[in-house]
N, C-alpha and C positions, 0 to 999 in steps of 0.2 A: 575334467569338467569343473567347473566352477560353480561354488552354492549357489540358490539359487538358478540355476541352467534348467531349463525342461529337458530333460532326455527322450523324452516320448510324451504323446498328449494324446489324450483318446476320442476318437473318432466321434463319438456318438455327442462330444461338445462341442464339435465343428460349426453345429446348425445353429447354434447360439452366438455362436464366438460371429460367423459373417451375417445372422438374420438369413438363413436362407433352407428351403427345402432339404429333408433328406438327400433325394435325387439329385439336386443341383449340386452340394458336397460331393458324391461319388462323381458324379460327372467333371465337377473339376479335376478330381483323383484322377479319371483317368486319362483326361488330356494329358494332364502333367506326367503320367507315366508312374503314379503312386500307388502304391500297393500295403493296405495296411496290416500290422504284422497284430497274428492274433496271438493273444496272452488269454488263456481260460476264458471267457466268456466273452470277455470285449476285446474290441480292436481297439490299435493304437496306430501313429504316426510318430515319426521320430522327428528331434528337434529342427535339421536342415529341412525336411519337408513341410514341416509348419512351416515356416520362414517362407518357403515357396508359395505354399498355400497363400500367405498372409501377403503377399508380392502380386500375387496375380490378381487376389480380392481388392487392392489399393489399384493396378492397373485396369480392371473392370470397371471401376466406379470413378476413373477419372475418364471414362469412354472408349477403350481400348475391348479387345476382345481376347479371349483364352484363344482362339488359332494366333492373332498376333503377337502374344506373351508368349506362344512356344515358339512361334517362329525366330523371334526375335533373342530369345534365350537358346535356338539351339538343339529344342529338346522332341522332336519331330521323332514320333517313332516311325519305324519300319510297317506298312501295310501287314498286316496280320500278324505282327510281333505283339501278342498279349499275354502269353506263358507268364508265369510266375518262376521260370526258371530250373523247377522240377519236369517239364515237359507236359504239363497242364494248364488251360488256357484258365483265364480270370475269366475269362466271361462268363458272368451270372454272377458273380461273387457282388457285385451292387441290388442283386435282386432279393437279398435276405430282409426278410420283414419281421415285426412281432408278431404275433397275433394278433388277429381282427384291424390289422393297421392295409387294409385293402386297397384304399387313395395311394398310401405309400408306396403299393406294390404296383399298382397301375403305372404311379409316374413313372417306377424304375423301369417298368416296362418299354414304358415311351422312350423314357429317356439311351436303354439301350438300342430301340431300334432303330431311331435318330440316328444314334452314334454310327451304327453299321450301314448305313442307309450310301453314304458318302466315303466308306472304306476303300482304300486304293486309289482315290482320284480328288482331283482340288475340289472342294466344294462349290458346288451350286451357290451363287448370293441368291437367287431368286428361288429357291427351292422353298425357302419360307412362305410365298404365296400360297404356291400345292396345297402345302399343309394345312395353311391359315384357311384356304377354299375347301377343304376337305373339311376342317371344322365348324365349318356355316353352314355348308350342304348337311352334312348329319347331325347336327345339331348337339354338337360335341362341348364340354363344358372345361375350359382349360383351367387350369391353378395358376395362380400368380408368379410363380416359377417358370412352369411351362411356358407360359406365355410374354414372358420379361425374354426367356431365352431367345425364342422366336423373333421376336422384336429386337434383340438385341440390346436392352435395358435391363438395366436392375430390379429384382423386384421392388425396391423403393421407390425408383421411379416410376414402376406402374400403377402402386398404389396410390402413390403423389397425385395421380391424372385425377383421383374422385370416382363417381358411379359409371363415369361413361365416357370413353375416348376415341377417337378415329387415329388410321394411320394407313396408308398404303392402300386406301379402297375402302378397309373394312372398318366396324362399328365396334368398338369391347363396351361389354356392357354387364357390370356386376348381376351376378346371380345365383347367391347364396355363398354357400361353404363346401369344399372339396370333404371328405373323409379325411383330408391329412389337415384339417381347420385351418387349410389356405383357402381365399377368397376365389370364386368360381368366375369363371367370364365367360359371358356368352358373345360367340363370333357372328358378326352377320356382314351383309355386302351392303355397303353405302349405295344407297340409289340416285344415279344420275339427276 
């Protein structure tokens, strides 16, 4: 390795390094098939995986999606292939929070059932409606991660929109601050 070389880089500076939620790091983690290796207290990623990490963040923000980053690289796992290799599933392993960090645990929440929602089959493009109407009916309050994902945007560019934006029917419309002091959006249906 050559001075200089990151041989590993720690997880917990991933959300600064892309601007992006806790939740939306693991979630890229786990499209990509990345599993971070714990050293005492904190996890880490090792240099090739950053590199990917850092590949798919640049392919995301020129419009491109993490299903077609994997597709396109290859890296498609196997329907219910989530082991860590000892013969225990990762799954949960995104749901570790700190204390009193409750928003965080919420998204990871979301963001794993998301993930399992569409296991074993091509994804639904219109399944984001569901969701997006499920959040208008109950009056559900998304985070700007959440809702970037949904939409299929960055969260740059949804905060880029300002207080209030439409898209596909529905109304985003700032309202407040999530627990993880991401911006809060309330969903409603654009009326005819």
């Amino acid at each position: 390795m050559n001075p200089g070389e990151i041989d590993r880089y720690p997880v917990n500076q991933l959300q600064d390094r892309y601007s992006l939620a806790r939740s939306a790091v693991y979630k890229r983690m786990e499209q990509l098939g990345i599993v971070p290796k714990k050293v005492g207290q904190r996890s880490y990623i090792g240099a090739q995986e950053l590199t990917l990490m850092d590949e798919l963040h640049v392919f995301i923000n020129q419009g491109g999606s993490a299903a077609e980053f994997v597709e396109a690289r290859g890296l498609r796992q196997q329907p219910g292939n989530h082991g860590n290799g000892n013969g225990q599933s990762n799954s949960g392993s995104d749901l570790a929070t700190t204390p009193g960090d409750f928003g965080g645990l919420i998204s990871a929440i979301v963001s794993e059932v998301l993930s399992r929602v569409g296991m074993g089959s091509e994804p639904d493009p219109l399944k984001y409606f569901e969701t997006l109407e499920n959040a208008a009916r109950n009056g559900w309050l998304l985070s700007t991660s959440e809702l970037a994902a949904l939409v299929d945007l960055s969260p740059q560019e949804v905060e880029g929109y300002g207080d209030r934006f439409t898209e596909a029917g529905f109304v985003f419309s700032r309202a407040g601050y999530r627990k993880n002091r991401e911006i809060a959006w309330k969903v409603t249906k654009r009326l005819k």
